[in-house]
PyMOL Python script that loads the backbone (N, CA, C, O; Angstrom):
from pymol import cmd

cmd.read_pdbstr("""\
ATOM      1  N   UNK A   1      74.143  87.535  91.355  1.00  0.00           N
ATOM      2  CA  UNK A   1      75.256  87.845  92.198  1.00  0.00           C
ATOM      3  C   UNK A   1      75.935  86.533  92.578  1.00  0.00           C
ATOM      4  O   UNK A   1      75.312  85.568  93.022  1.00  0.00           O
ATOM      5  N   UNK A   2      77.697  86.569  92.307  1.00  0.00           N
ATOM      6  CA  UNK A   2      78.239  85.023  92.939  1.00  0.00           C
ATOM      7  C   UNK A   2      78.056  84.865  94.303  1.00  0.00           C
ATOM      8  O   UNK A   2      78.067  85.766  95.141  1.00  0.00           O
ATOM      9  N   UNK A   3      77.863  83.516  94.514  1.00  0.00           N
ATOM     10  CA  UNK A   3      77.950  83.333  95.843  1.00  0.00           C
ATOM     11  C   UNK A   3      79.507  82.639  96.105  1.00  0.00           C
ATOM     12  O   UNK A   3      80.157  81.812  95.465  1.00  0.00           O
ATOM     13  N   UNK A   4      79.759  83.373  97.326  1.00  0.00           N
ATOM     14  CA  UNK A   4      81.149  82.432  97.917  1.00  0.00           C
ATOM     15  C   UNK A   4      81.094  82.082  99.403  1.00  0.00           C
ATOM     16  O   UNK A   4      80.445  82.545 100.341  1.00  0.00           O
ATOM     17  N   UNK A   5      81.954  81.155  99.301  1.00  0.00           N
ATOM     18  CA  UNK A   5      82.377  80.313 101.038  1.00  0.00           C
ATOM     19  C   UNK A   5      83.632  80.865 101.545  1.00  0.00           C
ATOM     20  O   UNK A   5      84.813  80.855 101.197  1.00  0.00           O
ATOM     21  N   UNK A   6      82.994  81.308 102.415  1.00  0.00           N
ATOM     22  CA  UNK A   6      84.826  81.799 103.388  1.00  0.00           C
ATOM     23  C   UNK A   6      84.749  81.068 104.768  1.00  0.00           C
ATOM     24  O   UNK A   6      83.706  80.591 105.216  1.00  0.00           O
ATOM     25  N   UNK A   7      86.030  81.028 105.430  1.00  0.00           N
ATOM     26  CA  UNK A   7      85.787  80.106 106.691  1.00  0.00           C
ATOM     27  C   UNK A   7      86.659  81.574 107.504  1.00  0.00           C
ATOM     28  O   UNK A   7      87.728  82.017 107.084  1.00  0.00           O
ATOM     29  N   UNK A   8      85.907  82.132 108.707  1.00  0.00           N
ATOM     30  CA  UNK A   8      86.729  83.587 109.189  1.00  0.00           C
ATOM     31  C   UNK A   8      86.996  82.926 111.070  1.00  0.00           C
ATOM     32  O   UNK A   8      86.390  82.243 111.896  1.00  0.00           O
ATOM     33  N   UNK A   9      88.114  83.581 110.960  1.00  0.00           N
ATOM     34  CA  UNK A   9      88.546  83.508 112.465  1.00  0.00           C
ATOM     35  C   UNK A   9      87.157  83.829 113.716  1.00  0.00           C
ATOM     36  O   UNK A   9      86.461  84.821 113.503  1.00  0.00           O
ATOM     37  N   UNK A  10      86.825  82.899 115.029  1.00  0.00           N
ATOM     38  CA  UNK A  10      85.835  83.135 115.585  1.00  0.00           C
ATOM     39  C   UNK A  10      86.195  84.225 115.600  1.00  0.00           C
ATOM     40  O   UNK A  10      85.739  84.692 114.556  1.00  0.00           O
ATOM     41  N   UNK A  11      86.821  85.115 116.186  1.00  0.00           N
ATOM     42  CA  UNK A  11      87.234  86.703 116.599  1.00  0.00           C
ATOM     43  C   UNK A  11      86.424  87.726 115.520  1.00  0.00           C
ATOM     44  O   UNK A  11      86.045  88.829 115.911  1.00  0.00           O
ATOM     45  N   UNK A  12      86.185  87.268 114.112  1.00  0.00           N
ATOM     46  CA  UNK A  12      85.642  88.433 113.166  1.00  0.00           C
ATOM     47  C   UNK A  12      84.381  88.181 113.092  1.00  0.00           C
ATOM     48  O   UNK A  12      83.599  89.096 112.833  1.00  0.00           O
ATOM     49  N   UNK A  13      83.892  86.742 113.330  1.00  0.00           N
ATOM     50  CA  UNK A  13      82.512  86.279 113.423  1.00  0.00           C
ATOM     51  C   UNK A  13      81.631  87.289 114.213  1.00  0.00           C
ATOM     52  O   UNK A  13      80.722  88.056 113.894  1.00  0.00           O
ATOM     53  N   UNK A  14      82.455  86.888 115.713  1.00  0.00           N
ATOM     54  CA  UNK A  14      81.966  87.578 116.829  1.00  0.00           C
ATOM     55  C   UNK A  14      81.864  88.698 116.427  1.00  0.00           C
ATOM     56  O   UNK A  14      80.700  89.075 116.566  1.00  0.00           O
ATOM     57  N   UNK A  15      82.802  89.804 115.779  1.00  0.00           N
ATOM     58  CA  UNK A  15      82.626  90.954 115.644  1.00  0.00           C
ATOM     59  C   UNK A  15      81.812  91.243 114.559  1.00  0.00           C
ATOM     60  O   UNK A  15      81.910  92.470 114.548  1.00  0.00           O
ATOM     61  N   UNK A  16      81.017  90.935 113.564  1.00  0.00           N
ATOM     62  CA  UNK A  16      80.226  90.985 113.001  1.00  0.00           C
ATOM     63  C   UNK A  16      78.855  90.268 113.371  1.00  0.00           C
ATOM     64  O   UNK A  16      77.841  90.632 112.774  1.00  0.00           O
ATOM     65  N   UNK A  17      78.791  89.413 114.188  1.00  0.00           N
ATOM     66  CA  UNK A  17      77.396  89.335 114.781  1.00  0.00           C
ATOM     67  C   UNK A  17      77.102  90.356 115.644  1.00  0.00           C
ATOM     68  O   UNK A  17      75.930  90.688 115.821  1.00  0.00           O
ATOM     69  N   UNK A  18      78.438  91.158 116.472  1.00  0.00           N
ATOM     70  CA  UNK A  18      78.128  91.961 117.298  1.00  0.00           C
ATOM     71  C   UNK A  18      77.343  93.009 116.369  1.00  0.00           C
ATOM     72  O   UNK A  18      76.127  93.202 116.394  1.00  0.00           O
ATOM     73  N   UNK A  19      78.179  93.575 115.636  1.00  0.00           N
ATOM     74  CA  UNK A  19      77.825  94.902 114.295  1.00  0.00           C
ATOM     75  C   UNK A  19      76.065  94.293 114.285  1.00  0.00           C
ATOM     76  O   UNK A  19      75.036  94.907 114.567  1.00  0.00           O
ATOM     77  N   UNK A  20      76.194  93.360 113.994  1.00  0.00           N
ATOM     78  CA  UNK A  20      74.426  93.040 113.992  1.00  0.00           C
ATOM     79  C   UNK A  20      73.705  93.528 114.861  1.00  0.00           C
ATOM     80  O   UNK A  20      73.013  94.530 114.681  1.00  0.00           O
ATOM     81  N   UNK A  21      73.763  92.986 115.751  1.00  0.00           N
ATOM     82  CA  UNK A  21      73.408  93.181 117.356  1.00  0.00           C
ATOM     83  C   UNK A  21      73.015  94.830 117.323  1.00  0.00           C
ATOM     84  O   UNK A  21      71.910  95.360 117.436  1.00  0.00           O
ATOM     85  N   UNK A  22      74.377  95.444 117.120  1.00  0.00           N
ATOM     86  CA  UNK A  22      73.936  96.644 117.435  1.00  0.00           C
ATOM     87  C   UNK A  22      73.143  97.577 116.415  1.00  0.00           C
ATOM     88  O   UNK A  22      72.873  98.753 116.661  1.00  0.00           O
ATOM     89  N   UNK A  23      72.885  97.069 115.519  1.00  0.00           N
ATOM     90  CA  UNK A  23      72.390  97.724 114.741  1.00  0.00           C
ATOM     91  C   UNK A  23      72.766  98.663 113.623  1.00  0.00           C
ATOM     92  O   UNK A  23      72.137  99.590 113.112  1.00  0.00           O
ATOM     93  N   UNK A  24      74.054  98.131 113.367  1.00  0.00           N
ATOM     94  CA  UNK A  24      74.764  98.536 112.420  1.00  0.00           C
ATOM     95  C   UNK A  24      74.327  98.039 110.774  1.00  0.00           C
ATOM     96  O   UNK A  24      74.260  98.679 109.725  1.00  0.00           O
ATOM     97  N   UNK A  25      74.102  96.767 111.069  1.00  0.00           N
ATOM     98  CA  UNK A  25      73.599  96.258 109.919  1.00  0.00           C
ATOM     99  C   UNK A  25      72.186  95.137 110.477  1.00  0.00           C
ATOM    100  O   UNK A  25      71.814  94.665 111.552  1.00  0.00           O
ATOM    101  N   UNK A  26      71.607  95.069 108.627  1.00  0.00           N
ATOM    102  CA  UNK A  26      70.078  94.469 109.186  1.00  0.00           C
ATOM    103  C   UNK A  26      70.315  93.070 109.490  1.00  0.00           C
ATOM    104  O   UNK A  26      69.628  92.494 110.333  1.00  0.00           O
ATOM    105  N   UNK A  27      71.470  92.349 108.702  1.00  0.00           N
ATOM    106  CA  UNK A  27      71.994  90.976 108.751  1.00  0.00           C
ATOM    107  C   UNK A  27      73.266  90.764 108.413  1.00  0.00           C
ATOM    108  O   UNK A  27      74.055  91.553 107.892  1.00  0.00           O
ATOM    109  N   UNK A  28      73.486  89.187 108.876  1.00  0.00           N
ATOM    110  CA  UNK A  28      74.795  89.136 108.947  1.00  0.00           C
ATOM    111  C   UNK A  28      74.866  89.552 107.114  1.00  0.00           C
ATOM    112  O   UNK A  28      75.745  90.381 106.876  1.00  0.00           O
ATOM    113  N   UNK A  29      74.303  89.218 106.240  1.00  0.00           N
ATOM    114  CA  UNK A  29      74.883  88.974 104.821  1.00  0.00           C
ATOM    115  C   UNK A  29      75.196  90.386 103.890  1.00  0.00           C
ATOM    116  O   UNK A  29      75.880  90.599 102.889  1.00  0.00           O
ATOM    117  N   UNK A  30      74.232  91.317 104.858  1.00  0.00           N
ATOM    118  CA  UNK A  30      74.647  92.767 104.833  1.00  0.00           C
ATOM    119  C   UNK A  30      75.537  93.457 105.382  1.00  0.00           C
ATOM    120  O   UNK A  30      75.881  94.484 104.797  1.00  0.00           O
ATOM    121  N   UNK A  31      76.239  93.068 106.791  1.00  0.00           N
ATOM    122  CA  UNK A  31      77.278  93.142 107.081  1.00  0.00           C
ATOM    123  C   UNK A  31      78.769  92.530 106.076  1.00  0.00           C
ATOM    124  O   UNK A  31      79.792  93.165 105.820  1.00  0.00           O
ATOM    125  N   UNK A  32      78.491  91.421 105.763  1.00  0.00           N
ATOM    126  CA  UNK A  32      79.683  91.083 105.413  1.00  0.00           C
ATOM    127  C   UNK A  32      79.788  91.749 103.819  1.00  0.00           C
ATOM    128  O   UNK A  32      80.912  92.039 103.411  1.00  0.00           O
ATOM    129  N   UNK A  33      78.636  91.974 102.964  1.00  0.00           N
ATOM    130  CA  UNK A  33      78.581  92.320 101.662  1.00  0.00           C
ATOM    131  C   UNK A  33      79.499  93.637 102.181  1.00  0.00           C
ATOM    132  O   UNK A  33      80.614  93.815 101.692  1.00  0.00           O
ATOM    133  N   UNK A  34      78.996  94.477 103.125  1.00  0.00           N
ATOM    134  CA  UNK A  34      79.237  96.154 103.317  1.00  0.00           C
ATOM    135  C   UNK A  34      80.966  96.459 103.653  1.00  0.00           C
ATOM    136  O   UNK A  34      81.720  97.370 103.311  1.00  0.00           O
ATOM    137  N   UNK A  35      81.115  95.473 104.317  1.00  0.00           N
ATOM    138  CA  UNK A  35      82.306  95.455 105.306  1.00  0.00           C
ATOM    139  C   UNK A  35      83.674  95.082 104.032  1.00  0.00           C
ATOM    140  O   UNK A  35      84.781  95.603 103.891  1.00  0.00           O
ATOM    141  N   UNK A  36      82.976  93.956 103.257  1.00  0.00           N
ATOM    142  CA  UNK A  36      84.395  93.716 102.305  1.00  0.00           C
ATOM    143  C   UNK A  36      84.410  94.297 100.985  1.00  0.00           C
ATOM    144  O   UNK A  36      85.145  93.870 100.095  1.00  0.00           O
ATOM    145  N   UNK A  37      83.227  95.732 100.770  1.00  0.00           N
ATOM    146  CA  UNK A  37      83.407  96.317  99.743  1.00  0.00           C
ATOM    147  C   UNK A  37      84.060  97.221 100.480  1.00  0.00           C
ATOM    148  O   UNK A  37      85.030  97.603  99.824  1.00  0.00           O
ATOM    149  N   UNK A  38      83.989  97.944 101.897  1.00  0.00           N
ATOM    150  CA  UNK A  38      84.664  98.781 102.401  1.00  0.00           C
ATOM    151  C   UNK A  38      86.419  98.315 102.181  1.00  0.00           C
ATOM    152  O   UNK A  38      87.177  98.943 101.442  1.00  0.00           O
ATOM    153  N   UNK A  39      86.705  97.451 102.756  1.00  0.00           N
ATOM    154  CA  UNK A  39      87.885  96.626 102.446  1.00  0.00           C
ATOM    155  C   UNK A  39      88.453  96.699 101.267  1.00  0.00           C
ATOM    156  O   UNK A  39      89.657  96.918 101.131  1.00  0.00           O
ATOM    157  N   UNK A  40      87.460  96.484 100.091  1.00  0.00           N
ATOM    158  CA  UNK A  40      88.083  96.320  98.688  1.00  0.00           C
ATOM    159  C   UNK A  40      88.271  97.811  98.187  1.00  0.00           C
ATOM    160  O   UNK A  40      89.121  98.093  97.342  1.00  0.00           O
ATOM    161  N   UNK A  41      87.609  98.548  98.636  1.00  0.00           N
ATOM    162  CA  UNK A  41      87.406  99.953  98.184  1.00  0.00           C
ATOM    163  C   UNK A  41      88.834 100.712  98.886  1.00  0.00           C
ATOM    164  O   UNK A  41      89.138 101.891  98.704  1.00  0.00           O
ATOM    165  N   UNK A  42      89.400  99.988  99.497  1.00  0.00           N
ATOM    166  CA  UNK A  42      90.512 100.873 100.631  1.00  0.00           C
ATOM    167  C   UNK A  42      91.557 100.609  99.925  1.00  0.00           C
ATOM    168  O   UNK A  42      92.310 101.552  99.684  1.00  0.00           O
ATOM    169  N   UNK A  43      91.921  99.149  99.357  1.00  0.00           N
ATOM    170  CA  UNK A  43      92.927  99.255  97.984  1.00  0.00           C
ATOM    171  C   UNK A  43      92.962  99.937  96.940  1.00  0.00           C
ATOM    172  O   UNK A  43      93.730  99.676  96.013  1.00  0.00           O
ATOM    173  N   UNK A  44      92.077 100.980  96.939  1.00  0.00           N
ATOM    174  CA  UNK A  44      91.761 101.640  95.595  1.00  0.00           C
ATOM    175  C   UNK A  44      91.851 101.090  94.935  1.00  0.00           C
ATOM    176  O   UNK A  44      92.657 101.439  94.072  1.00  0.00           O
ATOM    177  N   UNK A  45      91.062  99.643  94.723  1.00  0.00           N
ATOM    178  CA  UNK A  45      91.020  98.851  92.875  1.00  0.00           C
ATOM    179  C   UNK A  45      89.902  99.890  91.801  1.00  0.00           C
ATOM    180  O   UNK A  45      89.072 100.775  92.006  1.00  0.00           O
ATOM    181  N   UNK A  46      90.511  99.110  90.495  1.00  0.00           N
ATOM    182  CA  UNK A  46      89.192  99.983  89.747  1.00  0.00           C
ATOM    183  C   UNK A  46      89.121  99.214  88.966  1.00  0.00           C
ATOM    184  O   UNK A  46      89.967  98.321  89.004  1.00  0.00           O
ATOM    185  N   UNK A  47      88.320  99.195  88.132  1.00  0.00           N
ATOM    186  CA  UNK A  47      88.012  98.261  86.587  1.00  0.00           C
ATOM    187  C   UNK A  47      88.893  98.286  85.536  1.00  0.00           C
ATOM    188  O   UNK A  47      89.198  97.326  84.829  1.00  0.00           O
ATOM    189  N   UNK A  48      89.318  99.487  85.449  1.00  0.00           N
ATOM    190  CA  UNK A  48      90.412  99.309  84.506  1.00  0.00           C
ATOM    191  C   UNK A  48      92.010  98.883  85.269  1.00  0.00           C
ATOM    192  O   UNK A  48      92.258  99.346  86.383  1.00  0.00           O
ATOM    193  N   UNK A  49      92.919  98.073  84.633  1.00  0.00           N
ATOM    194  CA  UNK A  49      94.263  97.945  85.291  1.00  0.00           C
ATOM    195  C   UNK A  49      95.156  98.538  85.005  1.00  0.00           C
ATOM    196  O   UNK A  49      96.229  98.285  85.553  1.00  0.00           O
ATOM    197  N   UNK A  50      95.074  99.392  84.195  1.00  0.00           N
ATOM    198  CA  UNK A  50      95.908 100.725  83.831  1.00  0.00           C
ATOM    199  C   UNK A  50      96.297 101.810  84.639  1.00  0.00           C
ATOM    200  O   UNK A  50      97.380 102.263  85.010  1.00  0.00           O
ATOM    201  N   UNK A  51      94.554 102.242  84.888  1.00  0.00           N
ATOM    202  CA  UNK A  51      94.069 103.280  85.759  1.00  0.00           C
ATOM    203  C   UNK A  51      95.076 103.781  87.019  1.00  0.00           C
ATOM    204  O   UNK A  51      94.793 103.111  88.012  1.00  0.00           O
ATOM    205  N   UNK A  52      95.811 104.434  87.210  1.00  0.00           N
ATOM    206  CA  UNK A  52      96.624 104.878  88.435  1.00  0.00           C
ATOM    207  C   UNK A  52      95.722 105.734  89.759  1.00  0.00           C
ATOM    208  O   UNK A  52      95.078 106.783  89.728  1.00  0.00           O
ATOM    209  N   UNK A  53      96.042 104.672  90.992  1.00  0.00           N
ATOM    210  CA  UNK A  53      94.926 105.415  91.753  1.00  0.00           C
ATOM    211  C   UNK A  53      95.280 107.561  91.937  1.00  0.00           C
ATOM    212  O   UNK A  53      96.358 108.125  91.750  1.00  0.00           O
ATOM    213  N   UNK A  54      93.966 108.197  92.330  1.00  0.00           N
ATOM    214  CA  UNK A  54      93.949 109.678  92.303  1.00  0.00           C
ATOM    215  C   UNK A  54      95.546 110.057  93.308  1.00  0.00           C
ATOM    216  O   UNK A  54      96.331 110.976  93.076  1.00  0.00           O
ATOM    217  N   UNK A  55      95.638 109.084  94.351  1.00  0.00           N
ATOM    218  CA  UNK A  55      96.928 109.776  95.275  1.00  0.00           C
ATOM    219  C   UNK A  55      97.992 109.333  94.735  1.00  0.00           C
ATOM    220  O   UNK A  55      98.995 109.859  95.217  1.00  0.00           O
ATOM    221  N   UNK A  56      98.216 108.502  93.848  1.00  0.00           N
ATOM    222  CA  UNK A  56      99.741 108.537  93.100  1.00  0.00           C
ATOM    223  C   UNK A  56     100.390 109.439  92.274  1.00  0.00           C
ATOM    224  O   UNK A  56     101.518 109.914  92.148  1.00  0.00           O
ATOM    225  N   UNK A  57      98.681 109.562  91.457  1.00  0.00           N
ATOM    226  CA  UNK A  57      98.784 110.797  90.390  1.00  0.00           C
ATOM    227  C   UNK A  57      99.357 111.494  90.641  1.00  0.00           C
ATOM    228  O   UNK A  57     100.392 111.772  90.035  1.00  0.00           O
ATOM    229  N   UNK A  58      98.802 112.258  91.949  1.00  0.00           N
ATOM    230  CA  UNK A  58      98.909 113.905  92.492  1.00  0.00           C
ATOM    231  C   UNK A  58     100.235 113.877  93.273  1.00  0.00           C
ATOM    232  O   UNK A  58     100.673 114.984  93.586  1.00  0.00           O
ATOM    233  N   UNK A  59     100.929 112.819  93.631  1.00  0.00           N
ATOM    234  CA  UNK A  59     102.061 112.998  94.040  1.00  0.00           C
ATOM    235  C   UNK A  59     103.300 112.477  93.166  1.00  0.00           C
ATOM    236  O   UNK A  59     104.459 112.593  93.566  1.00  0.00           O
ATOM    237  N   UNK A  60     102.987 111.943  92.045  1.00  0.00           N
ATOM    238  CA  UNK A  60     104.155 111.931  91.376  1.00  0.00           C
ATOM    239  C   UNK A  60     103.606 113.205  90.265  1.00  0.00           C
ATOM    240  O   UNK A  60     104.628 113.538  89.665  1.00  0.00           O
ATOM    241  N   UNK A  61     102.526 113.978  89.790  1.00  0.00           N
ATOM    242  CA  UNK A  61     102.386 115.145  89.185  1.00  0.00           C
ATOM    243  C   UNK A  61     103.614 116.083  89.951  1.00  0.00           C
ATOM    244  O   UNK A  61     104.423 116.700  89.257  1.00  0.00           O
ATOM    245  N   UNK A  62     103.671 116.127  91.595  1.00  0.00           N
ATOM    246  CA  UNK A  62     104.120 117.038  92.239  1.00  0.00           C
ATOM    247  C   UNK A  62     105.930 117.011  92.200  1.00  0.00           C
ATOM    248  O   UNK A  62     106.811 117.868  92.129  1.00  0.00           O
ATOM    249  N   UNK A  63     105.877 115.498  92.292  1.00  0.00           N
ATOM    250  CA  UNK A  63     107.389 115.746  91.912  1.00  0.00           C
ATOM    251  C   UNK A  63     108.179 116.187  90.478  1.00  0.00           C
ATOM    252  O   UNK A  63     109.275 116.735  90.357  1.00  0.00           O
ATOM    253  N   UNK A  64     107.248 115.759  89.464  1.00  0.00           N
ATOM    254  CA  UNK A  64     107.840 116.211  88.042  1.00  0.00           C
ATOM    255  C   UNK A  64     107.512 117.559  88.281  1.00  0.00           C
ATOM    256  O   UNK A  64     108.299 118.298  87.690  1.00  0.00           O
ATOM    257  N   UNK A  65     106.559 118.229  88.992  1.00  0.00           N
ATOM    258  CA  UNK A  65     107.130 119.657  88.426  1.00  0.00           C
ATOM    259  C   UNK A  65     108.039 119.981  89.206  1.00  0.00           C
ATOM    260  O   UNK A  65     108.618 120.979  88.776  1.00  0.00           O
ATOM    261  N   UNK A  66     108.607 119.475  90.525  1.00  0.00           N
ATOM    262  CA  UNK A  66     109.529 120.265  90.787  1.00  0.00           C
ATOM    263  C   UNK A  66     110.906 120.065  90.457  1.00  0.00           C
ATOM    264  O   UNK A  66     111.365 118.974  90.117  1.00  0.00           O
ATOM    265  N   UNK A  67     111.886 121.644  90.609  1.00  0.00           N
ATOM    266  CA  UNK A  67     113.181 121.099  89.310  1.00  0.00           C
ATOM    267  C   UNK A  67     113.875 121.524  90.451  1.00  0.00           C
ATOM    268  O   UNK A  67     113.642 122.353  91.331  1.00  0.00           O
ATOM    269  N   UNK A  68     115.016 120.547  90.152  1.00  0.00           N
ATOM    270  CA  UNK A  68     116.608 120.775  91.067  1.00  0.00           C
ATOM    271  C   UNK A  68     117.267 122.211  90.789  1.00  0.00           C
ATOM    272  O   UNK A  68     117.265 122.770  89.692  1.00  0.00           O
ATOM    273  N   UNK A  69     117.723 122.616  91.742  1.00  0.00           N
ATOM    274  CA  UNK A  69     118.004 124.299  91.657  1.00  0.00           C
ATOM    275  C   UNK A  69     119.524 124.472  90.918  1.00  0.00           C
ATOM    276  O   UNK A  69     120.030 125.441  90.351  1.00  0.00           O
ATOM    277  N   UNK A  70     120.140 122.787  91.237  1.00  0.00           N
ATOM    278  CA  UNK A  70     121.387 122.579  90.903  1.00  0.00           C
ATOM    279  C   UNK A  70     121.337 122.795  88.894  1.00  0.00           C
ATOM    280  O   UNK A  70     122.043 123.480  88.154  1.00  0.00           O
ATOM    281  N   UNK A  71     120.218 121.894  88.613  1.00  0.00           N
ATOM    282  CA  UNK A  71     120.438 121.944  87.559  1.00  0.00           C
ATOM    283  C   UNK A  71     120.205 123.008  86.173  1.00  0.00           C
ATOM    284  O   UNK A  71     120.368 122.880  84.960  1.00  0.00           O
ATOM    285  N   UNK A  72     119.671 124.257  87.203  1.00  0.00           N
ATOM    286  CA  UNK A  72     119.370 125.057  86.487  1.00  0.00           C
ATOM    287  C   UNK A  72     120.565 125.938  85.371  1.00  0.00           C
ATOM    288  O   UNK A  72     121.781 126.087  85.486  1.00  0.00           O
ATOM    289  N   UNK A  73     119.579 126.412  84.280  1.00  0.00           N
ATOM    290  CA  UNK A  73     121.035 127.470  83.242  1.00  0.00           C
ATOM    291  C   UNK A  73     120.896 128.872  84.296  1.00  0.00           C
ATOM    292  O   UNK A  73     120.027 129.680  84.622  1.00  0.00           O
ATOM    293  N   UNK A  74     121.957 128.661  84.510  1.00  0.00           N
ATOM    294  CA  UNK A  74     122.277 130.272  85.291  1.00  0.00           C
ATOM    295  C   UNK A  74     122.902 131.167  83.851  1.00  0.00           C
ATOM    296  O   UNK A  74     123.720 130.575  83.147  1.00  0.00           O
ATOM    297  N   UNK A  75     122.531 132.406  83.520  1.00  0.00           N
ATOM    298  CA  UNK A  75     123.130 133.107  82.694  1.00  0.00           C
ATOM    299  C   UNK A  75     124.009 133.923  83.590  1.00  0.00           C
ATOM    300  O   UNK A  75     123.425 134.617  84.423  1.00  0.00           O
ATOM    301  N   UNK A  76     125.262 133.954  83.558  1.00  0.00           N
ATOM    302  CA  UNK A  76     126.146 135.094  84.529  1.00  0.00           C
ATOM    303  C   UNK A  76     125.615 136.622  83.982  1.00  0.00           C
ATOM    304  O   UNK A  76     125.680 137.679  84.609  1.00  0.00           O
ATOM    305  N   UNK A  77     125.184 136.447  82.904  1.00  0.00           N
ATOM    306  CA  UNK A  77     124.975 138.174  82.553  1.00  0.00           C
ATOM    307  C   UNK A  77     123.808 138.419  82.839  1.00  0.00           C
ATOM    308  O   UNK A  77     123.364 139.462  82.360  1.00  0.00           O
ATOM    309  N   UNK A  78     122.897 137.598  83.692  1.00  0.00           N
ATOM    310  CA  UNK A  78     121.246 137.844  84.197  1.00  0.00           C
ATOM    311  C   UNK A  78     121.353 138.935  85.670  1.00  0.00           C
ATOM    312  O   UNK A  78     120.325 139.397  86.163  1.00  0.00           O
ATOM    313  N   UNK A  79     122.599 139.207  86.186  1.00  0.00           N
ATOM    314  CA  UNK A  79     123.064 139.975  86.781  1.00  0.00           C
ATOM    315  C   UNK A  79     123.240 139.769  88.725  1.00  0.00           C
ATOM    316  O   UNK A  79     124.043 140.315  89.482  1.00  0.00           O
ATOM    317  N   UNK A  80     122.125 138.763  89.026  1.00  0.00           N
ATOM    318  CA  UNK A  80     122.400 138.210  90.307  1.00  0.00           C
ATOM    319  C   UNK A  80     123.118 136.969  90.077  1.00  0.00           C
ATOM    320  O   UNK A  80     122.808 136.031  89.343  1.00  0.00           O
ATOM    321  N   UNK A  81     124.510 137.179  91.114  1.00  0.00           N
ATOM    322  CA  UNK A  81     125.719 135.782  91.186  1.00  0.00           C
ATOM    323  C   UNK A  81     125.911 135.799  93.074  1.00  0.00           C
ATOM    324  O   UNK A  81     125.867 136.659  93.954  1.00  0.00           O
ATOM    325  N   UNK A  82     126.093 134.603  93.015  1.00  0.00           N
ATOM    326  CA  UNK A  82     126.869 134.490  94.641  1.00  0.00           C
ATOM    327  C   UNK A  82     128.384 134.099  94.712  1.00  0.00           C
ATOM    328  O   UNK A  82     128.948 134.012  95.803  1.00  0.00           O
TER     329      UNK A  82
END
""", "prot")
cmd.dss("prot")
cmd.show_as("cartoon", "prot")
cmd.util.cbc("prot")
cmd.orient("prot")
């Protein structure tokens, strides 16, 4: 596993020794492993860079199916007109 150096604002320190403290996590190095996969996981990255995250999909799926009412073929002889 890489190891890295980060330098974090006292303010997140504190709040992750606290998370310790309380028993959220067993150590700080488990806290911080847990905390910035939570983080990385919230960008929805994935391994592939292609890959389109699941909520883009489902909302641009939603707009291609829906069709403009304007642009529809009206047949006048289909028998409802306004």
């Amino acid at each position: 596993m890489p190891k890295i150096s980060i330098s974090l604002p006292d303010r997140i320190e504190n709040d992750i020794d606290r998370l310790v403290e309380q028993g959220e996590f067993v150590n700080r190095d488990q806290a911080v492993e847990e905390l910035l996969t939570m983080g990385v996981s919230a960008y929805g990255t994935t391994d592939e860079p292609n890959e389109t995250p699941a909520e883009e999909d489902m909302f641009s799926q939603t707009v291609e199916d829906q069709q403009d009412p304007a642009i529809q073929d009206d047949d006048p002889d289909e028998g409802y007109t306004f």
